[in-house]
N, C-alpha and C positions, 0 to 999 in steps of 0.2 A: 671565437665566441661559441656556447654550449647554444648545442641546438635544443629549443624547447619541442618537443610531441607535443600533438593532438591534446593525446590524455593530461601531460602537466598543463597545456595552455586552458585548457577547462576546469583544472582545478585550481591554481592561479586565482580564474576570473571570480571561479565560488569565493574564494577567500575575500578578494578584494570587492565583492558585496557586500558578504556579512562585515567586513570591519567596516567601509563605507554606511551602510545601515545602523551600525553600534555606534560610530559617532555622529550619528545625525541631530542626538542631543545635545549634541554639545557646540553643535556647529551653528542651527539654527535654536538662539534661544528666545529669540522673538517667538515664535510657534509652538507652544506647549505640547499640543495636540498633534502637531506631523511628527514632533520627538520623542512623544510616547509611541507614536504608530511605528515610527522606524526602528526604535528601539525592542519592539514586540517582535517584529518581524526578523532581525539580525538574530535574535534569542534563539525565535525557533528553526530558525535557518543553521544555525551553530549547531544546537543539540541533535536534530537529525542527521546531521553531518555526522558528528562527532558517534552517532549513534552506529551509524555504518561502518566508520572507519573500526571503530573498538574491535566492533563482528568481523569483517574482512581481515583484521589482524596482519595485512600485507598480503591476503590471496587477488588475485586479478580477477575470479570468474565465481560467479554466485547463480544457486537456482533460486529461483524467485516462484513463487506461488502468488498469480496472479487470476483476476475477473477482468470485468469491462468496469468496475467502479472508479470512483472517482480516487479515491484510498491510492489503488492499484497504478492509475494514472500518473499518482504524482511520485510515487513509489520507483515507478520507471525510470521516470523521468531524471528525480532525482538519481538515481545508481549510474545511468546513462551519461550525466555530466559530468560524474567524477570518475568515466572510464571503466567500468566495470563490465565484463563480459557477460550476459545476461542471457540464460539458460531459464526459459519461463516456461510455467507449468500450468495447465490451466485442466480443471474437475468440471466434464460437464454433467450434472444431476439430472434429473429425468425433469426439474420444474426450470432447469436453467432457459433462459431466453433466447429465440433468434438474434434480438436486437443487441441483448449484451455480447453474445457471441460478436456479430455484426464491429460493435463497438471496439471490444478488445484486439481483433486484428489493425482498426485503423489508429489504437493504442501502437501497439508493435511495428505498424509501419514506418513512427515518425522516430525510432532507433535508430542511434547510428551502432550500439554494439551489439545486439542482440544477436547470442552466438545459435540459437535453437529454441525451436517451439515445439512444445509436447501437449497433445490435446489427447486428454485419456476422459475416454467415454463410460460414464458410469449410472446408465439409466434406471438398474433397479435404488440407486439411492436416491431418497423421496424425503419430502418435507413431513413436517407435522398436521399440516394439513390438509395433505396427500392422507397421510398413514390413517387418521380421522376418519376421513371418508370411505377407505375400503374397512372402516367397524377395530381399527385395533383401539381400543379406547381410552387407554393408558396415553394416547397422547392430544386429547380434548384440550386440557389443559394447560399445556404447553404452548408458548411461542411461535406463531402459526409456523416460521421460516423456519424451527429449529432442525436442523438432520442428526440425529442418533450418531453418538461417533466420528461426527463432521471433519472434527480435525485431526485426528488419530489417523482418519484413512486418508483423508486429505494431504497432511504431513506425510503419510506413507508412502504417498507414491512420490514425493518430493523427494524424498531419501535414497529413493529407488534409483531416482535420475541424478540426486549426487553422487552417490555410489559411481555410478556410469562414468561420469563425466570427470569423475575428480574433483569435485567441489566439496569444501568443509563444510560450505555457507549456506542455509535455507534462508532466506526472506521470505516474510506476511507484512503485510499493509492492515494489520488490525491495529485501530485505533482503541484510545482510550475507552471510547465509551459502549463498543464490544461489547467487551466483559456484561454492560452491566445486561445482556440480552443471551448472550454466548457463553456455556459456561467453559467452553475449552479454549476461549479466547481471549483468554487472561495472560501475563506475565508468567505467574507461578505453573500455568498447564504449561506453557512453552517447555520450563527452566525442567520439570516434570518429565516431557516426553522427551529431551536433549540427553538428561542421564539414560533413557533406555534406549536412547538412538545411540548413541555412544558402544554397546555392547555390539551394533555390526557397522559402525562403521566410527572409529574410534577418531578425536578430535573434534566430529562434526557442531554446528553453532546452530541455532536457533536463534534467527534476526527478527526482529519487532523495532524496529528504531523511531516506529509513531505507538509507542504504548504510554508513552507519558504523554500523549499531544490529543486533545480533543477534535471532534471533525472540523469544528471552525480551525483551529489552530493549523491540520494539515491542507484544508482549503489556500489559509495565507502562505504556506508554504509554497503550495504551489503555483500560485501567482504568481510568487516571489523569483519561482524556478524557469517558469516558463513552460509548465507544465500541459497540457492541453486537454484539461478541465471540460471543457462543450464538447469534448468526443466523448466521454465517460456515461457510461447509461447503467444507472442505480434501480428502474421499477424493477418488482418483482413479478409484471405482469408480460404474458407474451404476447403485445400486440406490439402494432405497427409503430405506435409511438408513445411514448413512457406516458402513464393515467394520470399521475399529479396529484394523486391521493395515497400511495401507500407509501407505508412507514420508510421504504429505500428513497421514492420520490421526494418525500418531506424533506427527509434529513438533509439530504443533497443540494436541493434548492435555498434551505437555511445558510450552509454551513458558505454557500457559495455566496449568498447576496452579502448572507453579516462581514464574510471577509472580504468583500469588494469595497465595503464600505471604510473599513477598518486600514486598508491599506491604499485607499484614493489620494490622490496625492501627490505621492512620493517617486 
């Protein structure tokens, strides 16, 4: 008898969720409502799967650009079940938080692949409104959170540690609805900086496998995954415990209640 690894007995069990979840319509038709739910959930369980797999192209180990967010979380999590060697890279900004700091280690601790953690400290990079207050004015207007450059030097030093490591693969956990805040956190900025990353380290991928998935959508993902969602710390404030009013707070708590709801049940 073929001995199954670790790695296939983990991707196996993903499989045999998403198909269990896709026929859930069909199995229960008394229930309308639990077979659209389970039906939602196999979808986007499928797609990000599928979204990885395309990126990984058969490589085993991927550098991941990671936070303490929730994105980030499920991100792991997910790459973590289906075996991937997980080479995580993490930018800390001069606004970044104790607490997400805090948060992202006890992200990383509940890996079983995580091959290396790189924490590269970058305190002159400052928010919008950071830069506001020391009089640069040009960025009043601007998106309080936004950083000049974000993902260019962000991706930069990602490349740096594929390079190192032998990795093709960058992964982000930017979601759909990024873009409409970020403007380097689009699909097209990826597919953009992929061709110029190509010129020193040729083949390399730019991963996004939640850019079609809204945060509700990656929320039920990671339900779904077993993700661990309540470690994840989204405020962009540095206190002792997340404020519950800003825009990272909000979103989190939404995207979290709506898909608890969305997938009860099942």
């Amino acid at each position: 008898m073929k001995k199954v690894s670790a790695r296939d007995g983990r991707s196996y069990m993903f499989c045999y969720i998403c198909l269990y979840l896709s026929r859930w319509r069909i199995t229960r038709l008394g229930s309308m409502s639990g077979g659209f739910r389970a039906g939602l959930v196999g979808e986007i369980a499928r797609r990000a799967r599928g979204g990885v797999e395309r990126c990984l192209d058969g490589d085993s180990v991927a550098v991941v650009l990671v936070s303490g967010g929730m994105d980030s979380a499920v991100l792991l999590r997910l790459l973590d079940i289906m075996g991937v060697g997980i080479v995580a890279v993490s930018i800390n900004t001069r606004s970044r938080s104790s607490g997400e700091k805090i948060a992202l280690r006890r992200l990383l601790s509940t890996l079983e692949n995580l091959r290396a953690f790189h924490e590269v400290e970058t305190r002159d990079l400052m928010e919008a409104v950071e830069l506001s207050g020391l009089g640069y004015s040009g960025f009043r207007e601007r998106e309080p959170y936004y950083i000049p450059a974000r993902n260019i030097i962000f991706l930069g030093y990602a490349l740096y540690y594929a390079e190192i490591c032998g990795a093709r693969s960058i992964f982000t956990a930017h979601n759909k609805n990024d873009a409409q805040y970020l403007p380097d956190a689009s699909r097209g900025f990826m597919d953009l900086f992929e061709r110029l990353a190509e010129i020193y380290t040729p083949g390399v991928r730019i991963c996004t496998p939640f850019s079609e998935l809204d945060k509700v959508e990656v929320a039920i993902l990671g339900i779904a995954i077993g993700a661990p969602i309540d470690l994840s710390w989204s405020c962009y404030d540095n206190k002792k415990n997340p404020c519950g009013n800003c825009r990272g707070c909000i979103e989190r708590e939404h995207a979290i209640k709506k898909a608890r709801v969305l997938v009860s049940g099942l």
